[in-house]
C-alpha positions as CSV (number, residue, x, y, z in Angstrom):
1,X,8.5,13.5,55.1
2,X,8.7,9.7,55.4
3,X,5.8,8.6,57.4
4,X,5.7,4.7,56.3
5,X,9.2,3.4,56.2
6,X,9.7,1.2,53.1
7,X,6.7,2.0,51.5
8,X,6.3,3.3,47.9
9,X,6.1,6.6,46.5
10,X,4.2,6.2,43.5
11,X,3.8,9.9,42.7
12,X,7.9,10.1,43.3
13,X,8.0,7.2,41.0
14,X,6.0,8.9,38.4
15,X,7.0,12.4,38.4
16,X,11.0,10.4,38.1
17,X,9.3,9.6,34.8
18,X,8.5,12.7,32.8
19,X,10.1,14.0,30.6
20,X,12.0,17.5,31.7
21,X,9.8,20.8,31.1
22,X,10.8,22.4,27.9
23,X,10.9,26.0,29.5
24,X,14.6,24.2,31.8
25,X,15.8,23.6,28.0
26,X,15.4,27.2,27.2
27,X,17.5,28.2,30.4
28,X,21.4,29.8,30.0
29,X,23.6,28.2,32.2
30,X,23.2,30.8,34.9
31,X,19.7,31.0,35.2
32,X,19.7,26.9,35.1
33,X,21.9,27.3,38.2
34,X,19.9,30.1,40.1
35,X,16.9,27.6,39.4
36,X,18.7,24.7,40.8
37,X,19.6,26.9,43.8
38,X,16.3,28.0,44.3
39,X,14.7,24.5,44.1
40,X,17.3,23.6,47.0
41,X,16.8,26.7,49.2
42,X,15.2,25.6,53.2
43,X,14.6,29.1,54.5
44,X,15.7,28.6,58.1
45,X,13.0,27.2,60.8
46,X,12.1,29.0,64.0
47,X,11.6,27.5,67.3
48,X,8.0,26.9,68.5
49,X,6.4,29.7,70.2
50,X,4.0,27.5,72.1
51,X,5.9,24.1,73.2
52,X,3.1,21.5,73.0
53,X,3.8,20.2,76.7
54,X,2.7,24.2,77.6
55,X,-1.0,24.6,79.4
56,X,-3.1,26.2,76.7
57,X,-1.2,25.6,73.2
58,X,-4.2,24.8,71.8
């Protein structure tokens, strides 16, 4: 989530930085890709129960 527009991610900027884990070397090719599947995978969002504009969401 972008909350600042234009602003620096210094943790992004670092973690860009380190070296890869040595456990992704140790990967076959399909477990590298069920990783990289996993590390991609949204699970779908629901609508909100309670819209915020509704008496008594809080």
């Amino acid at each position: 989530m972008i909350v600042w527009p234009g602003r620096r991610d210094r943790f992004a900027e670092y973690c860009r930085g380190l070296p890869p884990h040595p456990a992704e070397d140790a990967l076959d090719a399909a477990r590298r890709e069920r990783l990289g599947r996993a590390m991609a995978y949204s699970p779908p969002s629901e609508p909100d129960r309670w819209p915020l504009d509704t008496p008594g969401a809080f």
